[in-house]
N, C-alpha and C positions, 0 to 999 in steps of 0.2 A: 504494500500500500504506500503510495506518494505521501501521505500525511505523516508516515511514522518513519519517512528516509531523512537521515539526515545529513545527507548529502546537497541535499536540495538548492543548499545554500552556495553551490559551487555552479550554478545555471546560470548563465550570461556572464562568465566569467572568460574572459580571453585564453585561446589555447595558443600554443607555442608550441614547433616540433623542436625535432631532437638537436636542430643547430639556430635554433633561437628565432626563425622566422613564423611569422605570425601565422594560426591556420584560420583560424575563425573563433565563434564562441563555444562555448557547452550548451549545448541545445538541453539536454538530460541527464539523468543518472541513472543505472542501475545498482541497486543494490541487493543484498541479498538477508532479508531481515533472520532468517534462522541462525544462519551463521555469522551475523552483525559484520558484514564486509561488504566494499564497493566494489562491485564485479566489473563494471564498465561503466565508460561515460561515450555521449554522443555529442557528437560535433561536427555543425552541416551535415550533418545526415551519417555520418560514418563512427563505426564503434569500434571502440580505442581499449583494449586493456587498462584497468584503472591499478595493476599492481603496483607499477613502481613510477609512478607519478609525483610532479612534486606543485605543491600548491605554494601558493604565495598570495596569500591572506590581503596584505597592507595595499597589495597593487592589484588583486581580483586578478590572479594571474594562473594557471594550470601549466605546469610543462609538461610534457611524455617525452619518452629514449625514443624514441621512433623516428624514422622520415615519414616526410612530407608525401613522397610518393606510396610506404609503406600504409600510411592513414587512409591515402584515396583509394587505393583498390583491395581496404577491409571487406571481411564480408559485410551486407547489408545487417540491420539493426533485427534480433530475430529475439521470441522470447529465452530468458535464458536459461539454456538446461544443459546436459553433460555435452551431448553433441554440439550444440554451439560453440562452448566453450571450447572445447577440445579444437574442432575446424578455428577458432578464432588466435586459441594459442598457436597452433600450428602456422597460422598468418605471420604472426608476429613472430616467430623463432622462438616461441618463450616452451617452460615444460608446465606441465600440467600440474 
């Protein structure tokens, strides 16, 4: 449920890829209330691994390790389940 993520607060926050160029905003967040973690966040329409992200509060700022190319041809935004995740780690080089 959107009401009880509290993540939410990272929405309109400017994203930054992995060498400091601007991507767009956080459209969203996914989180994952059972196991209290942010699974992913979306921006412009694409979804980004939220492990090792680094936020920056004072300037509304999100960065991710990733390029810029790696962001744009994420899979599409899907709901989250082991399959996604796994297809979405798999994108991103990361391990499960």
């Amino acid at each position: 449920m959107e009401e009880n993520n509290p993540y939410t607060a990272l929405e309109g926050y400017e994203l930054v890829d992995a060498s400091d160029a601007p991507f767009g905003k956080v459209d969203s967040t996914v989180y994952d209330a059972p196991s209290d973690v942010l699974k992913y966040i979306i921006a412009d329409g694409h979804t980004i691994l939220a492990d090792r992200i680094e936020v920056d509060v004072e300037h509304e700022r999100v960065k991710v390790p990733y390029s810029r190319e790696a962001i744009e041809t994420a899979p599409a935004p899907e709901d989250p389940t082991g399959e996604f995740d796994s297809v979405l780690r798999a994108h991103y080089g990361e391990r499960g």
